[in-house]
FINUVEX-80326 format. One line per field, with one value per residue (C-alpha): x, y, z; residue in one letter; residue number from 1. Coordinates in steps of 0.2 Angstrom, whole numbers, always signed. Layout:
east (X|...)
north (Y|...)
up (Z|...)
residuo (A|...)
num (NUM|...)
% end
This chain:
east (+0|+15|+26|+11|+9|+29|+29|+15|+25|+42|+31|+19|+19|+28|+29|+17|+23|+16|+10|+1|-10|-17|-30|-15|-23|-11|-12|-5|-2|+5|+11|+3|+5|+7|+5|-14|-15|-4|-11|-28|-23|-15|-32|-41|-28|-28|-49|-47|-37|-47|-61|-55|-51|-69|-75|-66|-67|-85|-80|-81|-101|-107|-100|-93|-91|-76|-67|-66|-50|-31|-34|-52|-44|-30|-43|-52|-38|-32|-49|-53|-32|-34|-49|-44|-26|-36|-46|-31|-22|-38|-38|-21|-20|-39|-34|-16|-24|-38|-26|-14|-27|-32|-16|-12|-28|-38|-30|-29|-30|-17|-22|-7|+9|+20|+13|+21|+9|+2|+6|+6|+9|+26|+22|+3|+8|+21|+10|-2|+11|+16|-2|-3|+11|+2|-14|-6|+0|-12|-21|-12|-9|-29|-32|-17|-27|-46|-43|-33|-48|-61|-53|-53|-72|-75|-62|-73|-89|-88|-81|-94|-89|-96|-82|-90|-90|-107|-107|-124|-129|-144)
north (+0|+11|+7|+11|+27|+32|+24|+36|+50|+47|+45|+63|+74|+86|+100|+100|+108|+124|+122|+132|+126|+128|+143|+152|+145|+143|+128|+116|+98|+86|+68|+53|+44|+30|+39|+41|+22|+22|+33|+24|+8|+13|+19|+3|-7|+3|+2|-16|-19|-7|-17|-34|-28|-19|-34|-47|-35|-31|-14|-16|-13|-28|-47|-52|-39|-32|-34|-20|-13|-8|-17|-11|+6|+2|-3|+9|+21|+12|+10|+29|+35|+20|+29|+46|+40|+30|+46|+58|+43|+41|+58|+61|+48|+52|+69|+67|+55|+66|+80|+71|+64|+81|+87|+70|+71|+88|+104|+122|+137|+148|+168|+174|+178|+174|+158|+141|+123|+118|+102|+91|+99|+88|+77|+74|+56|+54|+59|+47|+34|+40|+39|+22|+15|+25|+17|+1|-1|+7|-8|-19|-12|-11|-31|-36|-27|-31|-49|-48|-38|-49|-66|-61|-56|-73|-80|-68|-73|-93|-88|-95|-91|-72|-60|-50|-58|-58|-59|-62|-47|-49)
up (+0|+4|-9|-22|-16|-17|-34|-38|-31|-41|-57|-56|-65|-65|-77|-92|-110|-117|-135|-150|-162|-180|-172|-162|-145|-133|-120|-107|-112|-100|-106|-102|-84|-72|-56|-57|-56|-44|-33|-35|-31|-15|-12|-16|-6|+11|+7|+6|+22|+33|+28|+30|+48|+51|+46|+59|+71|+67|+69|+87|+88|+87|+92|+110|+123|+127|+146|+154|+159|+149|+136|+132|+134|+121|+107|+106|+106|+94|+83|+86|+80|+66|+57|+59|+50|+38|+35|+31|+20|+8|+5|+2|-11|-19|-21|-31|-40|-46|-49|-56|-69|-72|-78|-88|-95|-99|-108|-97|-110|-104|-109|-100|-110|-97|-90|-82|-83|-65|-58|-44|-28|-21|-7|-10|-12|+1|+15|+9|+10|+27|+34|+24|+37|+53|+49|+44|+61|+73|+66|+70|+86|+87|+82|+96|+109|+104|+103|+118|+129|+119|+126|+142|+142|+136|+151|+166|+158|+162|+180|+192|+209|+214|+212|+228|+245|+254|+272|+280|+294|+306)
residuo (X|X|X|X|X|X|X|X|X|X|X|X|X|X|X|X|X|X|X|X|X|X|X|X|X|X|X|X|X|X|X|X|X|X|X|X|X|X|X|X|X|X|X|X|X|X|X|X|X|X|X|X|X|X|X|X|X|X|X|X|X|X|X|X|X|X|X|X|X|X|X|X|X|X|X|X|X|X|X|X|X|X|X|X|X|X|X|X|X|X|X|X|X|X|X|X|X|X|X|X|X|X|X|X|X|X|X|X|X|X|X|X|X|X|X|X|X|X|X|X|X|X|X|X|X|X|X|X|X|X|X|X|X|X|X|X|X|X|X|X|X|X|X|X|X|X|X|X|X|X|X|X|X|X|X|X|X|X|X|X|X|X|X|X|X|X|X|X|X|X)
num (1|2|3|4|5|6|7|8|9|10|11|12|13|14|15|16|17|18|19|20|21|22|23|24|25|26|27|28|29|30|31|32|33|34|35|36|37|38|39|40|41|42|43|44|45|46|47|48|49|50|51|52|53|54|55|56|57|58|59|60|61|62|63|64|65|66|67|68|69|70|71|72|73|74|75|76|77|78|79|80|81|82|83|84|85|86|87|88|89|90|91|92|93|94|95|96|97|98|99|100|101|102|103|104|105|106|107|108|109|110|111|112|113|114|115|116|117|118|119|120|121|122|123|124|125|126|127|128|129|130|131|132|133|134|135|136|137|138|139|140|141|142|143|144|145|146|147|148|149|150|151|152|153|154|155|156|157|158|159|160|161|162|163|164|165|166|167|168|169|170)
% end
């Protein structure tokens, strides 16, 4: 998922050519691309894998209770940071890869005489790829401690001695 989203960084475009035609009009052209590709199936790969996970987990709303204390905690900690990344990291990549296919693929008319072509702002894709790692292991992170506080739920629920002593007062 990472590595996608650096290849789609090291193949953006970068600077598009300015070129006149047969009616004098004056317009950006930019070559042809991998990056957009790239970008998108990052995108479709971290999608994936959040699902997969979302869906073991049952996104933590439905399924076996969790057992109360640290490692509770640490889940949803975990589940909470683990979206947020996952939100920033979808939107990195969605966006180079929409204006990235933009530039590869439509024509600005430049009325300007002194004018340079737009292109990718650098990093769009490398902070993708860097939340792609943050999400990536906040996952993991989430999963270790879920399944952990969900075995010991199922551990405390077959106990059958009372965990509160009761002393008879007349």
């Amino acid at each position: 998922m990472g590595g996608a989203a650096e290849e789609a960084e090291k193949r953006r475009q970068r600077l598009g050519s300015i070129v006149t035609d047969s009616s004098n009009t004056t317009f950006c052209v930019y070559d042809s691309d991998i990056a957009t590709g790239y970008g998108v199936g990052a995108f479709l790969f971290l999608l994936s894998g959040h699902s997969l996970l979302m869906g073991v987990t049952r996104c933590m709303c439905f399924g076996a209770p969790l057992a109360p204390g640290g490692s509770r905690a640490w889940s949803i900690i975990y589940f909470a940071s683990s979206w947020i990344t996952f939100a920033i990291a979808e939107a990195c990549l969605i966006a180079g890869a929409t204006k990235n296919a933009y530039h590869t693929k439509y024509r600005d008319m430049v009325y300007a005489g002194n004018w340079t072509c737009q292109s990718l702002r650098k990093g769009v894709f490398i902070a993708g790829a860097v939340f792609v790692v943050f999400t990536m292991i906040l996952n993991v992170y989430f999963y270790m401690y879920y399944s952990k506080a969900t075995s010991q739920a199922a551990k405390r629920i077959s106990k059958t001695t009372p965990s509160v002593g009761m002393t008879g007062y007349a």
